[in-house]
C-alpha positions as CSV (number, residue, x, y, z in Angstrom):
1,X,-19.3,-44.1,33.5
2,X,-17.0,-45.0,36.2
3,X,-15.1,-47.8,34.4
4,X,-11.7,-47.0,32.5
5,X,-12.1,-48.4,28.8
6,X,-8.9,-50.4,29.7
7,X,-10.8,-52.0,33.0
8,X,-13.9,-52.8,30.4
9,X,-11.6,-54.5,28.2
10,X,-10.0,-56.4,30.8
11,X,-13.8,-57.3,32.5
12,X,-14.9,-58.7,29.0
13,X,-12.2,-60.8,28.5
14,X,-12.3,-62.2,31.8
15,X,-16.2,-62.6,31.2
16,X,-15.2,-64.6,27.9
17,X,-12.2,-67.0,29.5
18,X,-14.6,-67.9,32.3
19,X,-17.2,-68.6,29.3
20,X,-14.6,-71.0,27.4
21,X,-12.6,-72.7,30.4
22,X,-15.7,-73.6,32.2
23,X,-13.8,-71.2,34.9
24,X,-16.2,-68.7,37.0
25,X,-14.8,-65.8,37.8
26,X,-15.0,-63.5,40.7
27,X,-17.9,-60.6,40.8
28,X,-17.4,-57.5,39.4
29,X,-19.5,-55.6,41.5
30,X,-16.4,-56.8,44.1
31,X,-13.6,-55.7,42.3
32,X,-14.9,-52.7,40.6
33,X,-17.4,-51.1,43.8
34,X,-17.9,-48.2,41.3
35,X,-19.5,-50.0,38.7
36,X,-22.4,-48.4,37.1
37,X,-25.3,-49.5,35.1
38,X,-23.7,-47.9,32.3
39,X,-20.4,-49.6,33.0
40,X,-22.1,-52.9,33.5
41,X,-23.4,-52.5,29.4
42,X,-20.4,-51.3,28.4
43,X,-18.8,-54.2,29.6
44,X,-21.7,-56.3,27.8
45,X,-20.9,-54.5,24.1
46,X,-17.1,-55.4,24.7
47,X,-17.8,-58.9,25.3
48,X,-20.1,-58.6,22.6
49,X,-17.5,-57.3,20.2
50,X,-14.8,-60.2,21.6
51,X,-17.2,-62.9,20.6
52,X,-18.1,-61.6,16.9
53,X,-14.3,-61.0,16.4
54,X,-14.0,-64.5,16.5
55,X,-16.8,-65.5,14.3
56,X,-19.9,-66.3,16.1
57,X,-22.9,-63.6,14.8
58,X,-25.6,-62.2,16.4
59,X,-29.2,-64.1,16.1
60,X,-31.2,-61.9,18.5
61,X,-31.7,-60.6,22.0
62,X,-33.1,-61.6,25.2
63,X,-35.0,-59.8,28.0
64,X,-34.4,-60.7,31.5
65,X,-35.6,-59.1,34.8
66,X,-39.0,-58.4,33.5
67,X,-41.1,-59.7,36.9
68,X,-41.1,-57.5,39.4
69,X,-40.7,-60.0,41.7
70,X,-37.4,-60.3,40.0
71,X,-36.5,-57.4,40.2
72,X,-37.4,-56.1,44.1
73,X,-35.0,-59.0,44.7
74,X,-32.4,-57.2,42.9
75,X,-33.4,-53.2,43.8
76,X,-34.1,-52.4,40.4
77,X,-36.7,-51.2,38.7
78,X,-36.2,-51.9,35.1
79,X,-35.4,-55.0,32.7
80,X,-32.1,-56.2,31.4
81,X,-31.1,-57.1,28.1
82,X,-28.9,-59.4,26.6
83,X,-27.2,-60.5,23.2
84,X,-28.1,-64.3,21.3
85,X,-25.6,-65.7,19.1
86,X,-25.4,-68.2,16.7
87,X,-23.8,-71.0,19.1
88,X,-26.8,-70.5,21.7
89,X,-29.4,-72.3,19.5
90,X,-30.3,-75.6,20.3
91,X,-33.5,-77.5,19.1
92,X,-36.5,-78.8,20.2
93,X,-36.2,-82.0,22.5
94,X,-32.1,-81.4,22.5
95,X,-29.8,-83.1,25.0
96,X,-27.5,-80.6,26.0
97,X,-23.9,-82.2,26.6
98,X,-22.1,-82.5,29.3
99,X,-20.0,-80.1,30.4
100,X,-21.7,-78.0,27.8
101,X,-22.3,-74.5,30.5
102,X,-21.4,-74.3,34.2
103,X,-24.5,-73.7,36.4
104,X,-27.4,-73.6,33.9
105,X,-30.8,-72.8,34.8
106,X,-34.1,-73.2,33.0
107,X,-36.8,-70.1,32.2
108,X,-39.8,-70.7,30.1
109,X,-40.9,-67.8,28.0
110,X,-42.5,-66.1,24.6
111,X,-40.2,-66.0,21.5
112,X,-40.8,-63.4,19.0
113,X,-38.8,-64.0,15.7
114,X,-39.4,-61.2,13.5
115,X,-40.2,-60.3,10.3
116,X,-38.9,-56.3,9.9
117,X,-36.2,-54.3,11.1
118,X,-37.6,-52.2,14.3
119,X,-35.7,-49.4,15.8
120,X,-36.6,-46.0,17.4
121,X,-37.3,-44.5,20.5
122,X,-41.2,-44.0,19.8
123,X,-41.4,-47.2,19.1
124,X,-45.0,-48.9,19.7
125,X,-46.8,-51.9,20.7
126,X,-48.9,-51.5,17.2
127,X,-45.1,-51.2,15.2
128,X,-44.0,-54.4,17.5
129,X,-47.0,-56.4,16.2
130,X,-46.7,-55.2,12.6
131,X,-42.7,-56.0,12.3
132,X,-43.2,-59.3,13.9
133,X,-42.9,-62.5,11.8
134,X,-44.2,-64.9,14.5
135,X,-44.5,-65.9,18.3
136,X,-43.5,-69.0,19.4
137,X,-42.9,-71.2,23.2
138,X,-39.0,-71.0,24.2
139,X,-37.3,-72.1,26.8
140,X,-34.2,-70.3,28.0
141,X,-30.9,-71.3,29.2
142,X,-29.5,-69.3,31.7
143,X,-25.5,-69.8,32.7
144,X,-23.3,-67.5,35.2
145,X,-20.0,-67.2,34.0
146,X,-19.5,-64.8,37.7
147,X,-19.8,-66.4,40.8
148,X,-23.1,-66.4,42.5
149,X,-21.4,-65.1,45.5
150,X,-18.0,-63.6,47.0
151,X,-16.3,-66.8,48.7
152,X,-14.6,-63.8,51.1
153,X,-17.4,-61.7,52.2
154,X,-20.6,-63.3,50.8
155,X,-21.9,-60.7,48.5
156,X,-24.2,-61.5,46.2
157,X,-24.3,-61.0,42.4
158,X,-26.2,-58.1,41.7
159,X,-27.6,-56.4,38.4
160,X,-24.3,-55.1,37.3
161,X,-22.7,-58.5,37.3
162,X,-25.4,-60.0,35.3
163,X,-25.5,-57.3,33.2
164,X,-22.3,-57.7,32.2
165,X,-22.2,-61.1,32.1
166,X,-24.3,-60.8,29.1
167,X,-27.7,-60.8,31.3
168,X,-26.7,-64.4,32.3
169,X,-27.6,-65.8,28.9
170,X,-26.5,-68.9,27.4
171,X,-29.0,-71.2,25.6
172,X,-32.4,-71.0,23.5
173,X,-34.6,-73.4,22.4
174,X,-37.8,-73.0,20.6
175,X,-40.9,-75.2,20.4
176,X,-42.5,-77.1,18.1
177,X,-45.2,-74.5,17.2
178,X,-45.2,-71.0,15.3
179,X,-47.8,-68.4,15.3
180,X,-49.2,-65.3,14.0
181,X,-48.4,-62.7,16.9
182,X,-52.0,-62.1,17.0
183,X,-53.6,-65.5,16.9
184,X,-53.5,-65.5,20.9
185,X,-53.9,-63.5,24.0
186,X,-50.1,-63.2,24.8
187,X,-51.6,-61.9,28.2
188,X,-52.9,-65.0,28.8
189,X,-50.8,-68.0,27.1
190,X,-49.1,-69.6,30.2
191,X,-46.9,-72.4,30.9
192,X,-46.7,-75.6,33.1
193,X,-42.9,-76.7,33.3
194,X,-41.8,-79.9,34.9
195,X,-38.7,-81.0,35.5
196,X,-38.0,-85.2,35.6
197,X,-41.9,-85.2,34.8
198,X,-42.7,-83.1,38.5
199,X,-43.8,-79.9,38.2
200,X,-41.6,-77.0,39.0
201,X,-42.9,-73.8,37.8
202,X,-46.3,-72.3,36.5
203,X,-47.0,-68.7,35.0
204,X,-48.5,-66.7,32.5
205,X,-47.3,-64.1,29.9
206,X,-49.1,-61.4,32.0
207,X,-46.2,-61.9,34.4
208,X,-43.7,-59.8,31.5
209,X,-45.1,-56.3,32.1
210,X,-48.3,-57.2,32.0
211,X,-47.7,-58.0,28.0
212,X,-44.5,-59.5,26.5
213,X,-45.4,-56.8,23.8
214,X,-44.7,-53.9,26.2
215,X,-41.0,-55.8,26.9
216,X,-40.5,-55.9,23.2
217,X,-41.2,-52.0,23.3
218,X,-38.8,-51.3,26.7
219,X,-36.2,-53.5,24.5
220,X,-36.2,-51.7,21.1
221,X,-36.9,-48.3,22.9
222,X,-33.4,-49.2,25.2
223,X,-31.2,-50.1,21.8
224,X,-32.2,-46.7,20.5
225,X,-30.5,-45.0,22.9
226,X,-27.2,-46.7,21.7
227,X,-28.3,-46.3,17.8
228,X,-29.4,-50.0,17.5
229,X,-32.1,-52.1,17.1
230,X,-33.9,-55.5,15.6
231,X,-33.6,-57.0,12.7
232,X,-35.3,-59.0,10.2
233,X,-35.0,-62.9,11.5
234,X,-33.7,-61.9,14.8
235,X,-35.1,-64.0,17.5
236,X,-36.3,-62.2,20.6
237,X,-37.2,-64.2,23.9
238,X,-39.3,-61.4,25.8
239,X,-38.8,-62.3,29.0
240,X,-39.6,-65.2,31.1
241,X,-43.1,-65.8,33.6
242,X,-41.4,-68.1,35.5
243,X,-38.6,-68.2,38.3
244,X,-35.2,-69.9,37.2
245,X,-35.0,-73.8,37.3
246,X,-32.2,-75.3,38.4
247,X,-30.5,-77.9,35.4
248,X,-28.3,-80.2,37.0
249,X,-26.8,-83.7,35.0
250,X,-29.4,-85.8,33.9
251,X,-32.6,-83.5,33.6
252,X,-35.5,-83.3,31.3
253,X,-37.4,-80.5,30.9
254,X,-41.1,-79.8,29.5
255,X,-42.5,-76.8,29.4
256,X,-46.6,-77.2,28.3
257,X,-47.7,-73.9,26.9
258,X,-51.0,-76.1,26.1
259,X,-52.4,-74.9,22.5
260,X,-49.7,-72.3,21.6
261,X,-47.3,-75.6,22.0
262,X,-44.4,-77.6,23.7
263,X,-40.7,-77.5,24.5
264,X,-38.6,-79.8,25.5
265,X,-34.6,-80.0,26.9
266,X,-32.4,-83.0,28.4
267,X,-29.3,-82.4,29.5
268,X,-26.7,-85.1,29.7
């Protein structure tokens, strides 16, 4: 790493200010040119640790960057991952409140909520089915905390800064339908999403590595190296087919994953 502890520390709290002021703050990939992957996780523990300390608990994990699409746009060849806590949950057919994030954005995507702990670095796509409780339609709430660019020289965010910034999530919300993992094609379940009843975005889970169950796999196989992993009841959202939606004031939001079910968002 290339990151002091004490510049972590100071990152991470900045990251969580910016969270509870409404306040972006500048890129880190600006102030720290070093910063390494590594850096950018480290970072992403701290502010984990910061926001248990006081009082919010861990629910699950999300995958982000799983297209690649996504990520030739950011040079990288790998998925992110992220950290869900308690205060990220919202439920089907919400309104969000104002004021409630700063720039959220919209993803549509598989949930897995599962029913073992999983952990190990051989884990499979058989030992992802068998630990898994159920699959359900999510939607995603994405927020930057870190400006999207540099006001000064016009950089723009890149993998570290997202990664730190907890991989830009903020929100989850699950649909009104459960499932066996194996009752569909995960391949193949898709989404229509509309925003203020036009639609937006259209994909299928084929789009996550080919099979949200091979993100699951990347994700558990990643904690591993950090002597972690999944837990019973955590909620997982592998990783979304879709490109980010903008959610301005006064949205609505439906994502139609047909048969495998609905999901749907306002914000105020």
């Amino acid at each position: 790493m290339s990151l002091t502890a004490e510049q972590i520390t100071i990152a991470a709290t900045q990251l969580f200010d910016a969270e509870r002021t409404g306040k972006q703050m500048g890129l880190l990939s600006v102030s720290y040119p070093e910063i390494t992957l590594d850096d950018a996780y480290a970072v992403q523990a701290e502010l984990v640790k910061q926001k248990t300390n006081a009082g919010r608990k861990i629910t699950g994990r999300k995958i982000g960057l799983t297209s690649k699409a996504m990520q030739r746009a950011l040079n990288i060849e790998t998925p992110d991952s992220g950290v869900l806590f308690d205060d990220m949950h919202f439920k089907h057919g919400d309104t969000v409140p104002s004021g409630r994030f700063i720039e959220p954005r919209i993803e549509a995507e598989i949930a897995f909520i599962m029913g073992s702990n999983l952990r190990g670095e051989h884990v499979t796509s058989e030992d992802v089915i068998k630990a898994t409780k159920a699959v359900a339609p999510s939607l995603e709430i994405l927020d930057t905390r870190i400006l999207r660019s540099d006001p000064t020289t016009g950089k723009a965010r890149v993998i570290f800064d997202t990664v730190s910034d907890n991989a830009a999530n903020a929100g989850v919300v699950l649909g009104d339908l459960t499932h066996a993992v194996d009752a569909f094609d995960l391949r193949t379940v898709g989404a229509i999403v509309k925003r203020n009843g036009e639609v937006e975005e259209t994909g299928l889970g084929a789009g996550v590595l080919d099979d949200p169950v091979t993100s699951m796999v990347w994700l558990v196989q990643r904690l591993a190296r950090y002597n972690d992993g999944l837990s019973e009841g955590d909620v997982v959202l592998s990783g979304s087919f879709i490109r980010p939606i903008e959610a301005p004031a006064k949205s609505s939001f439906e994502a139609d994953f047909g048969d495998f079910g609905r999901v749907y968002l306002n914000f105020e």
